[in-house]
C-alpha positions, 0 to 999 in steps of 0.5 A: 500500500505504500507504493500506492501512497506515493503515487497519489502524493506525487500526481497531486502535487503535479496538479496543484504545482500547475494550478499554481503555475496557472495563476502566475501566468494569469497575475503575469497577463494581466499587469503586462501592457497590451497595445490593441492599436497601432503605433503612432506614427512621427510626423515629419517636417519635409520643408527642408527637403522640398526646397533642397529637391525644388533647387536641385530637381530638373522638373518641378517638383510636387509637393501638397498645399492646403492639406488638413493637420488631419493629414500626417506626412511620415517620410520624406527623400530627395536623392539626386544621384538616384533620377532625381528621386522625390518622395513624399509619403502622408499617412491620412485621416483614416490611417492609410498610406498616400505617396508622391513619387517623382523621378526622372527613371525611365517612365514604364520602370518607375510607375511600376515600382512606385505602384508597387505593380499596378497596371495601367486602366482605360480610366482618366481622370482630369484634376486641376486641369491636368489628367491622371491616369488610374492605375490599380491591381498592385499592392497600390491603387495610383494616379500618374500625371499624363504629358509629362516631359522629362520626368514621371509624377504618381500619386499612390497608395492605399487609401482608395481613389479618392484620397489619392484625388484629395492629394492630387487636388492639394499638389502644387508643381514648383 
């Protein structure tokens, strides 16, 4: 009856050891800090830059004007050893992703990879008298300035059509 005995103590001090076990894990869990939402993002001041690449760039470049604090500009490059490459990314009032992207690469190229991979629709649409053409099927939907020399302008990103019209309305070309 010993051996019995023994087995008894030793199953019921592995159960009590788990419950245990148990409630630290739970008392650990409910004083750790659990973020539910996503993180910030900094908002960034791109004045600097767009001067330096509006004197350095050989087109105008673009940049917006007039657009709600409720937009939020988040990352901003001008590599001029690179096809005059400008980059001006906001995030919006809803939090998704809006990109100016300019660049002297050749046209074809460089839609595709500001687009990340959209293609070209049949669809125009006309913005403060220019027309942009709309590209979707990529990670991004986009709008790309038409009769443009020298140089490529796209407007994309995730926030659907209309945002990228919002920005398109507020872009200024110096």
């Amino acid at each position: 009856m010993a051996g019995s005995n023994g087995k008894q103590k030793t199953a019921r001090d592995m159960i009590l050891s788990l419950g245990l076990i148990m409630i630290a894990a739970w008392v650990l869990y409910l004083f750790i800090p659990h973020e539910d939402r996503a993180p910030d993002v900094k908002r960034v001041d791109y004045r600097v830059e767009l001067l330096t690449a509006r004197r350095a760039a050989s087109y105008p470049v673009a940049a917006p004007e007039g657009l709600p604090d409720t937009w939020k500009a988040t990352s901003v490059r001008f590599k001029g050893d690179d096809f005059d490459a400008w980059h001006l990314g906001f995030q919006d009032p809803d939090g998704e992703y809006v990109a100016i992207e300019q660049s002297t690469q050749r046209r074809s190229q460089f839609i595709d990879e500001a687009s990340q991979g959209s293609t070209e629709t049949e669809v125009t649409e006309r913005i403060d008298g220019r027309t942009w053409t709309r590209y979707t099927g990529g990670r991004y939907d986009a709008l790309v300035l038409e009769d443009t020399k020298g140089s490529t302008t796209v407007v994309a990103g995730t926030g659907g059509f209309g945002r990228l019209s919002t920005m398109v309305g507020a872009l200024k070309l110096a």
